[in-house]
PLY file of the C-alpha trace (Angstrom):
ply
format ascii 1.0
element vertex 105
property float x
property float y
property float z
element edge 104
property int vertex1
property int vertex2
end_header
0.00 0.00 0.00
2.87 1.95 0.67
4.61 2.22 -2.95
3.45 4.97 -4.89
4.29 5.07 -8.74
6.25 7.45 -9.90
5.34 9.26 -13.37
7.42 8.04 -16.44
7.98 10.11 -19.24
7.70 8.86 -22.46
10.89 7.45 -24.02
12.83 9.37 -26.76
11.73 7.30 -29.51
7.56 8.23 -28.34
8.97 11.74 -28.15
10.13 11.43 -31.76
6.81 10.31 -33.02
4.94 12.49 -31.27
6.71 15.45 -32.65
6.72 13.59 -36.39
2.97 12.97 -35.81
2.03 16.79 -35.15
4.36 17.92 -37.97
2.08 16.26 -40.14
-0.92 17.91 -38.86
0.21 20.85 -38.78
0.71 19.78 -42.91
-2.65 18.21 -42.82
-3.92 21.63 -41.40
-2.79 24.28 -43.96
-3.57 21.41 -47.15
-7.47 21.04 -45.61
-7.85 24.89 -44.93
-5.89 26.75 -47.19
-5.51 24.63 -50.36
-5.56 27.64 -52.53
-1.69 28.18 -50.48
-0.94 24.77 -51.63
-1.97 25.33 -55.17
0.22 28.49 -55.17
3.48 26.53 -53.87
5.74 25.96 -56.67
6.67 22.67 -55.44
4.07 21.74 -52.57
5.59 17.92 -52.18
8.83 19.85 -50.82
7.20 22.49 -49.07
4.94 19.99 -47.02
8.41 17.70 -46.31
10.23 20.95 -44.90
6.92 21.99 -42.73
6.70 18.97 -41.00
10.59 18.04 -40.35
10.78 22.13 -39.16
7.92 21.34 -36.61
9.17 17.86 -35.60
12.77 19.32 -34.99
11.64 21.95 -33.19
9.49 19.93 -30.89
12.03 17.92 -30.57
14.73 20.93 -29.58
12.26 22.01 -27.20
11.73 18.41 -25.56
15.85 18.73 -25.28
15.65 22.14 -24.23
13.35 21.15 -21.38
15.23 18.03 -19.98
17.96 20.40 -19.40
16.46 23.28 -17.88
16.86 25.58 -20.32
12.77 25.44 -21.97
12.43 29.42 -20.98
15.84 30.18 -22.50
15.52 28.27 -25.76
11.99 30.05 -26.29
13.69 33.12 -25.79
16.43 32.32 -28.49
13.89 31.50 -30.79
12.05 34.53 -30.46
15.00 36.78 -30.91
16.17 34.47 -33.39
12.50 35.20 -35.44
12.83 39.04 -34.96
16.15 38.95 -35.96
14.99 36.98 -39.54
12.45 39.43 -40.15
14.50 42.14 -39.70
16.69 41.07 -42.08
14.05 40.10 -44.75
13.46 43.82 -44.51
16.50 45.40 -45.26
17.04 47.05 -48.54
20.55 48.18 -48.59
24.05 46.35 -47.41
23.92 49.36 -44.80
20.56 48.35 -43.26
21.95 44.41 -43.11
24.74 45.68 -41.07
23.14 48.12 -38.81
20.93 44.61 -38.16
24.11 42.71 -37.18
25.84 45.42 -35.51
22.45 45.40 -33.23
22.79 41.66 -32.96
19.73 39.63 -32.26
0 1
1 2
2 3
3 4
4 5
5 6
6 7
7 8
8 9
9 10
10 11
11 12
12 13
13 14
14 15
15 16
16 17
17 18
18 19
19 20
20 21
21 22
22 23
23 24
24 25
25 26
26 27
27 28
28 29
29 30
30 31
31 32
32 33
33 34
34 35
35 36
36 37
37 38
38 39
39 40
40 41
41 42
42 43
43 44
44 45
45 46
46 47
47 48
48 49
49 50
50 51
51 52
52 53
53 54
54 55
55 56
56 57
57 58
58 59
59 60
60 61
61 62
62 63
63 64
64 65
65 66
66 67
67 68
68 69
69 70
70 71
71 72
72 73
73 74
74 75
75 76
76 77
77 78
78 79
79 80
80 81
81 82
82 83
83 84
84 85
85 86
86 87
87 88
88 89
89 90
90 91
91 92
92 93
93 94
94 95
95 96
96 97
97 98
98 99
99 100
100 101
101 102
102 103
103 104
């Protein structure tokens, strides 16, 4: 009566197909409610492969991130990471690109 069970996480290999699993519905998702996207896509079969290996590896960073400690840090990274991106995607002259770096991200 005594012994109480301790939770188990899944194993890495679960973890994997987890993160696999929601990559593809996240590719399900935009083919069922945006198909005039998909249409657009220029090649669709390799769009819908990088979609769902960019979600399953970044579950799967997080799910690393996490068993280290370091989940609030890694979302933080990400997000400057993203800002960073967009910044870039908005310069217009080699001076704007490295005002951007000389900011950092």
């Amino acid at each position: 009566m005594g012994t109480e069970l301790k939770p188990v996480g899944p194993t890495e290999e679960v973890v994997r197909r987890i993160a696999m699993d929601v990559g593809k519905q996240v590719v399900h998702h935009i083919e069922t409610m945006y198909p005039a996207m998909t249409a657009a896509v220029s090649s669709w079969k390799s769009a819908r492969l990088s979609i769902r290996n960019a979600t399953h590896n970044a579950i799967m960073a997080a799910v690393n991130a996490a068993d280290i400690g370091r989940a609030e840090q890694a979302i933080e990274a990400n997000e400057r990471h993203r800002r960073f991106v967009n910044r870039m995607k908005k310069a217009r002259t080699m001076e704007d690109v490295f005002a951007i770096m000389r900011d950092g991200n």
